[in-house]
N, C-alpha and C positions, 0 to 999 in steps of 0.2 A: 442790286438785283440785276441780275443781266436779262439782255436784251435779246428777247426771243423771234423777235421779227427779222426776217429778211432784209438785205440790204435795198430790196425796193420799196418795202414796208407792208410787205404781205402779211397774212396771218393765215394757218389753215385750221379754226376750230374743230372743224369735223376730223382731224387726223389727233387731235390732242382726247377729242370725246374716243374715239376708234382705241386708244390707246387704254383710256381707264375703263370701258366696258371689258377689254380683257383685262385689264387686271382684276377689276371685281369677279370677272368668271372664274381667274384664278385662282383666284383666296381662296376658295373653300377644300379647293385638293392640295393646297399647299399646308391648311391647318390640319388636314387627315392624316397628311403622308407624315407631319411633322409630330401628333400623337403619341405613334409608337417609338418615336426614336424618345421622346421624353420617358416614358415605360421602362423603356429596356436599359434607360440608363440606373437608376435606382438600384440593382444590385452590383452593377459596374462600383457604383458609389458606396456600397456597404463592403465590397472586396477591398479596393481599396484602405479605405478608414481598418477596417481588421489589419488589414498587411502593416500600415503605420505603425498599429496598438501594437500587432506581434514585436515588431523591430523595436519599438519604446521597451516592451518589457525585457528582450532578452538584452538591449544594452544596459538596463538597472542593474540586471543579473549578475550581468560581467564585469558592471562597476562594483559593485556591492562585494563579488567574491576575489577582486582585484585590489578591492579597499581595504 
């Protein structure tokens, strides 16, 4: 674990508190803003998976009429 005190052996709790009252302020626009990017990936993710399926079938195709 490293050593978070100063080499005089200071501490300053109130800068370590200062630090996670923002971050808790921040959580909550961080899980909004982060929402819709989950949303709008879902058809990103169904285009995809298609474009695969398409490319799987037409190489059966060209195997099948190559075979």
């Amino acid at each position: 674990m490293a050593n978070t005190q100063g080499p005089q052996g200071t501490n300053d709790p109130a800068g370590s508190t200062q630090m996670f009252r923002a971050f808790v302020d921040d959580a909550p626009q961080g899980r909004q803003a982060a929402a819709p990017a989950a949303s709008s990936s879902g058809p990103r993710v169904g285009l995809i998976v298609g474009v695969l399926a398409a490319v799987i079938v037409v190489a059966a195709v060209a195997w099948l009429a190559l075979g």
